[in-house]
MMTF fields as JSON, N, C-alpha, C and O atoms, coordinates in Angstrom:
{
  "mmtfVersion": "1.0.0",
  "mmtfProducer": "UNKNOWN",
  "numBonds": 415,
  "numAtoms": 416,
  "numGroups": 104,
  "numChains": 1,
  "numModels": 1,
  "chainsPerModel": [1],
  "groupsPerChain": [104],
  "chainIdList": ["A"],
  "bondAtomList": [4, 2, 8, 6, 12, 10, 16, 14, 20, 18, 24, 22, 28, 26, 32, 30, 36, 34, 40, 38, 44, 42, 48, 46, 52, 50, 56, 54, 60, 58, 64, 62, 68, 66, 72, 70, 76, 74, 80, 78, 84, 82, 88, 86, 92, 90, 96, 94, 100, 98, 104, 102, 108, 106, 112, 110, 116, 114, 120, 118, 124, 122, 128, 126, 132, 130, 136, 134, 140, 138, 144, 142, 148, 146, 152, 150, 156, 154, 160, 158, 164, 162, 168, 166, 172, 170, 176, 174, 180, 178, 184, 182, 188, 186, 192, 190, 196, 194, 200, 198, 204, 202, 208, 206, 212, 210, 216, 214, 220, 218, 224, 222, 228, 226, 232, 230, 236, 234, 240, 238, 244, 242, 248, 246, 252, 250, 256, 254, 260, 258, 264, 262, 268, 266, 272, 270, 276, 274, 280, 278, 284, 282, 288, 286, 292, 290, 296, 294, 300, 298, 304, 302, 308, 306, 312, 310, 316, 314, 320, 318, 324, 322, 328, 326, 332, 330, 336, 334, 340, 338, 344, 342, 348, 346, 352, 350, 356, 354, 360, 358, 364, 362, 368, 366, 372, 370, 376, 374, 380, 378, 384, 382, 388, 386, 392, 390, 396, 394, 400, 398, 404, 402, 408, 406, 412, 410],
  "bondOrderList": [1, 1, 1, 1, 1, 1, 1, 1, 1, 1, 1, 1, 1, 1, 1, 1, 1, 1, 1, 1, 1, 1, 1, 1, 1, 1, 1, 1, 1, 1, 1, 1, 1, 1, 1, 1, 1, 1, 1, 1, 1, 1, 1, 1, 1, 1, 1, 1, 1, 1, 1, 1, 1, 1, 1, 1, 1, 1, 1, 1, 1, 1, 1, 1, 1, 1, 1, 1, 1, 1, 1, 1, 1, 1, 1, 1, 1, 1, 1, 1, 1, 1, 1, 1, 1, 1, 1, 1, 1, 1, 1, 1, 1, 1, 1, 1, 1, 1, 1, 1, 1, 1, 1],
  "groupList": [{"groupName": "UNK", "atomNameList": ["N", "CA", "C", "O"], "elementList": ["N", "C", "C", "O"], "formalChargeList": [0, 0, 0, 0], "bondAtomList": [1, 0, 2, 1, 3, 2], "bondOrderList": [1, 1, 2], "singleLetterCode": "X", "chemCompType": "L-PEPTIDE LINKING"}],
  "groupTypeList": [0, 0, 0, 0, 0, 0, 0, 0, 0, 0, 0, 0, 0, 0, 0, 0, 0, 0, 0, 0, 0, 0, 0, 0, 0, 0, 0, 0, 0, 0, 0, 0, 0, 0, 0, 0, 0, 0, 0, 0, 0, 0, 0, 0, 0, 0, 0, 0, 0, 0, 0, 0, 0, 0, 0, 0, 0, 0, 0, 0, 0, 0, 0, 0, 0, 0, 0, 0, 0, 0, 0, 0, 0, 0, 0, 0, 0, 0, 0, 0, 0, 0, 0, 0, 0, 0, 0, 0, 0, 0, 0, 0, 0, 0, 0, 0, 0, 0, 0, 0, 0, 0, 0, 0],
  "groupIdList": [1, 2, 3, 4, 5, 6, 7, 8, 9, 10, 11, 12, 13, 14, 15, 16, 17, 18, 19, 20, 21, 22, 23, 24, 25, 26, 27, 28, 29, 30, 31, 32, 33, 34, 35, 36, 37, 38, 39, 40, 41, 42, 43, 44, 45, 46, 47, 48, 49, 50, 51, 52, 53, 54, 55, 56, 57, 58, 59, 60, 61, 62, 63, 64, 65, 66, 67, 68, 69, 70, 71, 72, 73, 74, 75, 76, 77, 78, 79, 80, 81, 82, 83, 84, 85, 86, 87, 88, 89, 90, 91, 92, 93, 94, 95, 96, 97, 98, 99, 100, 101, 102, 103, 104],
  "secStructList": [7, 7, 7, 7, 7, 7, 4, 4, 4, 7, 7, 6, 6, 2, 2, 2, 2, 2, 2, 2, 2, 2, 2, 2, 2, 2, 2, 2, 2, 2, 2, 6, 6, 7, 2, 2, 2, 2, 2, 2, 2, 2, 2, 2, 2, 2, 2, 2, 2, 2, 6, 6, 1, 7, 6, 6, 1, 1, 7, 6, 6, 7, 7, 7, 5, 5, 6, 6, 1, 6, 6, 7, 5, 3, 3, 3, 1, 7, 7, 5, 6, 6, 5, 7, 7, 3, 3, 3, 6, 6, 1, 7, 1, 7, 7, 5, 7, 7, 7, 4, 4, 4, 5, 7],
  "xCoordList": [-35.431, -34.542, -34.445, -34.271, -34.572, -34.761, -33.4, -32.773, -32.573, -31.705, -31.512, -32.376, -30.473, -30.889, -29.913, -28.967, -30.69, -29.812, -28.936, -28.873, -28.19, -26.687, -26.861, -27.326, -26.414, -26.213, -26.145, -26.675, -25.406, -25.032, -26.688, -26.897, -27.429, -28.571, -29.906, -31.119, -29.339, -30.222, -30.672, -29.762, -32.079, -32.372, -31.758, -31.73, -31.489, -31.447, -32.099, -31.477, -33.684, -34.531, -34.269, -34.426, -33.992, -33.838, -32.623, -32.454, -31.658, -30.335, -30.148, -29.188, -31.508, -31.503, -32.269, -31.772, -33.557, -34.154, -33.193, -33.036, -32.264, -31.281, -30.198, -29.869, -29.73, -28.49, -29.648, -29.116, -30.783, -31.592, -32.221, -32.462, -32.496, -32.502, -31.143, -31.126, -29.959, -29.02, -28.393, -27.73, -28.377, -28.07, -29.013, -28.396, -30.394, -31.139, -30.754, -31.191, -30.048, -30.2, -28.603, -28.358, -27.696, -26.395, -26.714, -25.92, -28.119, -28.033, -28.142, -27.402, -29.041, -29.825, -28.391, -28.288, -27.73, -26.656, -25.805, -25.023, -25.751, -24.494, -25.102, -24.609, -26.243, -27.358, -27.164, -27.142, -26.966, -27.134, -25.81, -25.642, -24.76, -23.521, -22.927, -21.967, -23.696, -22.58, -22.255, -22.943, -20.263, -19.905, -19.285, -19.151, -19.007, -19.065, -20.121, -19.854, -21.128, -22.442, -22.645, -22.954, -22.625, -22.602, -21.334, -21.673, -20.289, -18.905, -19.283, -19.219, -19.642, -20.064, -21.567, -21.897, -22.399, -23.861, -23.205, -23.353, -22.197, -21.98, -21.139, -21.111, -20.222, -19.437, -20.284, -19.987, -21.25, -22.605, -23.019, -23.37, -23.093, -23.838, -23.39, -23.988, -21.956, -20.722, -20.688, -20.14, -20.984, -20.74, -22.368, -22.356, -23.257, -24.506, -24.374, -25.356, -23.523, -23.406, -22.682, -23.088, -21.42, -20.736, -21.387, -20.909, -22.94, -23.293, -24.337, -24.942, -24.287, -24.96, -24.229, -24.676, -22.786, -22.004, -21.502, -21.731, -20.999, -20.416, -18.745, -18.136, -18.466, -16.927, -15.554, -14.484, -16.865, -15.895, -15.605, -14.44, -16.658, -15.903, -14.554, -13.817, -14.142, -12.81, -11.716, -11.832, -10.846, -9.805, -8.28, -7.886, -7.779, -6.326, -5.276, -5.563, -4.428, -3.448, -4.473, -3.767, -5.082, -5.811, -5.79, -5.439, -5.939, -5.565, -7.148, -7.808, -7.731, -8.717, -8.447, -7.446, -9.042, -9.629, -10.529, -11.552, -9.907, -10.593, -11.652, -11.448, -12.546, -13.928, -13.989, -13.804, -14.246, -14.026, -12.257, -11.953, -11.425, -10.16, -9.62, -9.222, -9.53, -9.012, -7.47, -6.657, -7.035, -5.622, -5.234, -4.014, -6.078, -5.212, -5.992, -7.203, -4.868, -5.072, -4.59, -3.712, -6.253, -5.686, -5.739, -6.785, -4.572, -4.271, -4.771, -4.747, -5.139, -5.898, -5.081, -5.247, -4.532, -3.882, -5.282, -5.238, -5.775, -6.991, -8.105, -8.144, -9.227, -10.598, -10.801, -10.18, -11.961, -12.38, -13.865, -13.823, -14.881, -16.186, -16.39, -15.467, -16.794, -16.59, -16.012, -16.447, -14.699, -13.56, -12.415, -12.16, -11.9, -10.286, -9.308, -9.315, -8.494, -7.2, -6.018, -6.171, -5.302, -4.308, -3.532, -2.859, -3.497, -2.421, -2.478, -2.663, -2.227, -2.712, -1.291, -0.205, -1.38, -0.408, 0.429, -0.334, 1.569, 2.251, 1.397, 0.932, 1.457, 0.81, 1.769, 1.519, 3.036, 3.794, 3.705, 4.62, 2.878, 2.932, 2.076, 1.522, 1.861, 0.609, -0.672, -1.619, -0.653, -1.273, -2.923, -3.144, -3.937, -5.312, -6.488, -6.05, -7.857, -8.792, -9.438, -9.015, -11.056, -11.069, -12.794, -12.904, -13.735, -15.257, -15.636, -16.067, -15.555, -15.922, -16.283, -15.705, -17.348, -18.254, -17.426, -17.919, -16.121, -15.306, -14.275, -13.759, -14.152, -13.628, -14.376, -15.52, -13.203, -13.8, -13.04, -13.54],
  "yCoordList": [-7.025, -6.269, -6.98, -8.187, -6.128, -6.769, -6.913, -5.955, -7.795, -7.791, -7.623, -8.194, -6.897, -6.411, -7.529, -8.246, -7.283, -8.613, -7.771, -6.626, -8.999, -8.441, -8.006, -8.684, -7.026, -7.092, -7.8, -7.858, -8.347, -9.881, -10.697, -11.33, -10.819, -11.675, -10.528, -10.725, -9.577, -8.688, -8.752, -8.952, -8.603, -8.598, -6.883, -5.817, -7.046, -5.995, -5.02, -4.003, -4.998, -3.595, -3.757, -2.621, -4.518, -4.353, -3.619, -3.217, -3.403, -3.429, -1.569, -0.801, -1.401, -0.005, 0.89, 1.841, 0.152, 1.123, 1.818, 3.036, 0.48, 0.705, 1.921, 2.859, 1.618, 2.743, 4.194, 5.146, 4.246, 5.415, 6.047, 7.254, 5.33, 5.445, 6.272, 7.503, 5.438, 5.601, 6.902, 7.552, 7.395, 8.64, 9.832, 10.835, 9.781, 10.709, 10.72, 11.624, 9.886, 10.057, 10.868, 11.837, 10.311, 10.826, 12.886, 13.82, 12.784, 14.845, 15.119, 15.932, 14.446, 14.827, 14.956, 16.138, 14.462, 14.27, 15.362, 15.909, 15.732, 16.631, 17.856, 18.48, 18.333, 19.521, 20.002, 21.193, 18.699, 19.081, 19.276, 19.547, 19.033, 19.306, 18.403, 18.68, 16.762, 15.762, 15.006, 14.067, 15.347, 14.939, 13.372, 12.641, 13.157, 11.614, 10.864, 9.766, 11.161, 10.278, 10.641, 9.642, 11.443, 11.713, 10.255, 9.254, 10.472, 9.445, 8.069, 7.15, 7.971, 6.555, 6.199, 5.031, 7.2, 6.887, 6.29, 5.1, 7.455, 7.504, 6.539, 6.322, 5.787, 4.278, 2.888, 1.952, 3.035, 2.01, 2.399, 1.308, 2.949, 3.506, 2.934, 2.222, 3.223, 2.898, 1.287, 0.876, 0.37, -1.173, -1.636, -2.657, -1.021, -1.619, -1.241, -1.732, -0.52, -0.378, -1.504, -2.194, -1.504, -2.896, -3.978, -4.883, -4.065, -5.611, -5.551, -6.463, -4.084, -4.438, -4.47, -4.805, -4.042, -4.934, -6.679, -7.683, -6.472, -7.967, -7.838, -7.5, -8.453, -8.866, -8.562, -7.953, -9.947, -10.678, -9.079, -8.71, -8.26, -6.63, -6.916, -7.528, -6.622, -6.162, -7.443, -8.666, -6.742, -7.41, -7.644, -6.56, -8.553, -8.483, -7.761, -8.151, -7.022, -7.054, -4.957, -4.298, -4.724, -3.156, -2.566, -3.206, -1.396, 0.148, 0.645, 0.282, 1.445, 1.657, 3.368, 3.661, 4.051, 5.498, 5.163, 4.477, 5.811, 5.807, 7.148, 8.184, 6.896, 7.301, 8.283, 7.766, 9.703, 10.563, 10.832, 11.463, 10.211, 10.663, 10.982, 10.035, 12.215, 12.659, 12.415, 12.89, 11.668, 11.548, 10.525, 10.378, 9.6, 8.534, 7.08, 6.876, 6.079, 5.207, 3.622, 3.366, 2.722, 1.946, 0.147, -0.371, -0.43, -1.558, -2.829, -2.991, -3.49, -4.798, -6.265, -6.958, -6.653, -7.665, -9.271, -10.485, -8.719, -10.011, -9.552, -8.395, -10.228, -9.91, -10.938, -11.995, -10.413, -11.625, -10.947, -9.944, -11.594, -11.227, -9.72, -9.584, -8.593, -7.885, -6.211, -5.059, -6.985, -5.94, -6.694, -7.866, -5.489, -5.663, -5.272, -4.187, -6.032, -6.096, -5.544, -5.821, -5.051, -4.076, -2.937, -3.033, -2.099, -0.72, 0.48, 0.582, 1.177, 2.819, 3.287, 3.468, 3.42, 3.808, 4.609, 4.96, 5.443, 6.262, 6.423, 7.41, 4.985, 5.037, 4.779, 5.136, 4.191, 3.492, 2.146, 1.548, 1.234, -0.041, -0.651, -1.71, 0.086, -0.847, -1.534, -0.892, -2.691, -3.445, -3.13, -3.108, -2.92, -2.193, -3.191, -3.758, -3.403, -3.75, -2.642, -1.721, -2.135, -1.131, -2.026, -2.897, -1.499, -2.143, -1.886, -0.757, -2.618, -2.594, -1.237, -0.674, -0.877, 0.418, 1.61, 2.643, 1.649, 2.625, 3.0, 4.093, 1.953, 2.016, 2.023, 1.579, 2.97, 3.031, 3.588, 3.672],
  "zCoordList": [17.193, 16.315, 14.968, 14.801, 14.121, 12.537, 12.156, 12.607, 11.441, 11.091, 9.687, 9.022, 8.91, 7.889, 6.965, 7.289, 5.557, 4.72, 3.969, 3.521, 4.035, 3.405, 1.265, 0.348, 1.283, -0.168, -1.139, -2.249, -0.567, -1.748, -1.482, -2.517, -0.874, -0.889, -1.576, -1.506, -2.093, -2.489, -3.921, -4.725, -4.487, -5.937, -6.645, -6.029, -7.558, -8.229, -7.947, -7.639, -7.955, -7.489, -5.862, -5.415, -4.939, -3.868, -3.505, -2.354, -4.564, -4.221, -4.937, -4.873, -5.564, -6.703, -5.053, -4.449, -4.733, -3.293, -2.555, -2.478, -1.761, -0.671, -1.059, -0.334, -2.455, -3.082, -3.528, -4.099, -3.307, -3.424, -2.03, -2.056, -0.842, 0.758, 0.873, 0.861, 0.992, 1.477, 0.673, 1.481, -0.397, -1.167, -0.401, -0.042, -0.147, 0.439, 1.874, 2.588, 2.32, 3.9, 3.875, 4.594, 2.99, 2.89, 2.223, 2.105, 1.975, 1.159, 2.684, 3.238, 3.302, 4.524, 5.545, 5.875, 5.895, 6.484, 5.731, 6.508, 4.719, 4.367, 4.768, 5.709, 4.095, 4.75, 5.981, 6.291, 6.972, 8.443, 9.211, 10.4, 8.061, 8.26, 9.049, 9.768, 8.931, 9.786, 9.192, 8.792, 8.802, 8.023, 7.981, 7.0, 9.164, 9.464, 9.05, 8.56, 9.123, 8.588, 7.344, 6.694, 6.798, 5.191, 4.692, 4.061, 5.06, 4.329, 4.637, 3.821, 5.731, 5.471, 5.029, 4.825, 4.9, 3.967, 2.722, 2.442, 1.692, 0.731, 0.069, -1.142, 1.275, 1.426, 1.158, 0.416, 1.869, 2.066, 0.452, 0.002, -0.146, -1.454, -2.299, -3.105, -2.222, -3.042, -2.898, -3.921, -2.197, -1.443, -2.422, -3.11, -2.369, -2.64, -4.124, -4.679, -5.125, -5.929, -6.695, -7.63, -6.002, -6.53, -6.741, -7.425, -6.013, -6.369, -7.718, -8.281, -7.994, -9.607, -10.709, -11.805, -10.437, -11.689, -11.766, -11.091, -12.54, -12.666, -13.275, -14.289, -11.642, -11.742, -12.631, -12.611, -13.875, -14.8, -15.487, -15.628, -15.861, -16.663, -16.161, -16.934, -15.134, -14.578, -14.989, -14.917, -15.351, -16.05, -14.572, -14.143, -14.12, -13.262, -14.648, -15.78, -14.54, -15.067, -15.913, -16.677, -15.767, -16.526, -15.928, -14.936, -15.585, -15.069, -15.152, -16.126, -14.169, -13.979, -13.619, -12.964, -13.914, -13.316, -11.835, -11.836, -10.553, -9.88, -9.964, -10.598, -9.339, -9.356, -8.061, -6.959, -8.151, -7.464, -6.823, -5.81, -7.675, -7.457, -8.753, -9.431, -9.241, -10.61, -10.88, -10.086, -12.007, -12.141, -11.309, -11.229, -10.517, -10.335, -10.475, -10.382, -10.741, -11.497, -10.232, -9.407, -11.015, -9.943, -10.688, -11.08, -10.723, -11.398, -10.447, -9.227, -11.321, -10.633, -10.519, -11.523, -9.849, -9.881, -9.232, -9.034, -9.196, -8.402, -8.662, -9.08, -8.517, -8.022, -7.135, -7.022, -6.373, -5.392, -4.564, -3.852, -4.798, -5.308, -5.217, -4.414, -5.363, -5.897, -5.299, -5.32, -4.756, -4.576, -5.505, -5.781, -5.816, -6.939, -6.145, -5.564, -6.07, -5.235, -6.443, -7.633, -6.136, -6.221, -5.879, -4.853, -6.392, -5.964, -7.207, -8.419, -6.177, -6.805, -7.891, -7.339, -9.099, -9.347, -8.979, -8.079, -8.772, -7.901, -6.29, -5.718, -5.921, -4.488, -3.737, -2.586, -3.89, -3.009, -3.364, -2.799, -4.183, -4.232, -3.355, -3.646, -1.981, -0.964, -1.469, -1.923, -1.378, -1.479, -1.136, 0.075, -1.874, -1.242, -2.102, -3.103, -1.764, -1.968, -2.178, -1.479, -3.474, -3.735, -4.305, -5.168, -3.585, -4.583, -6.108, -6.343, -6.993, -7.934, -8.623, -9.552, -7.948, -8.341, -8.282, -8.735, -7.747, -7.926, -9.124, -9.358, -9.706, -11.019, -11.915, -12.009, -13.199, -14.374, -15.465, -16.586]
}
């Protein structure tokens, strides 16, 4: 059994293939109408995405547009390699981790 490498040990074009696999397997999955495997293709997408930005962009203490959620806003109190820790504005205050690649 092959074990697969983690993201973070991935080159850039290795890391562009996987987020282009995983988008076609996620049409293929929505097509066939299974929608459980579509959300987490498109999660995995979203995770292999975060590792082609860089961090430092993201500011603790700035307000971000989340990304496929219109109108809501999500403030960064931390980073810590590349999820941003904070809370959703009019969320309740709960405390959430959120990958990089989702803000903007």
């Amino acid at each position: 059994m092959q074990q697969e490498k983690r993201y973070s040990h991935m080159t850039e074009s290795e890391l562009k293939q996987e987020i282009a696999t995983l988008k076609e397997k996620a049409r293929k999955a929505e097509q066939l109408g299974i929608v459980n495997e579509y959300a987490v293709l498109e999660r995995k997408a979203t995770m292999a995405q975060a590792y082609l930005l860089d961090p430092s962009d993201f500011k603790p203490g700035e307000i971000y547009a989340i990304d496929g959620a219109p109108g809501t806003y999500f403030k960064i109190d931390y980073l810590k390699g590349v999820f941003a820790w904070g809370y959703r504005l009019n969320g309740g205050g709960k405390e959430e981790a959120l990958p990089i690649s989702l803000l903007k």
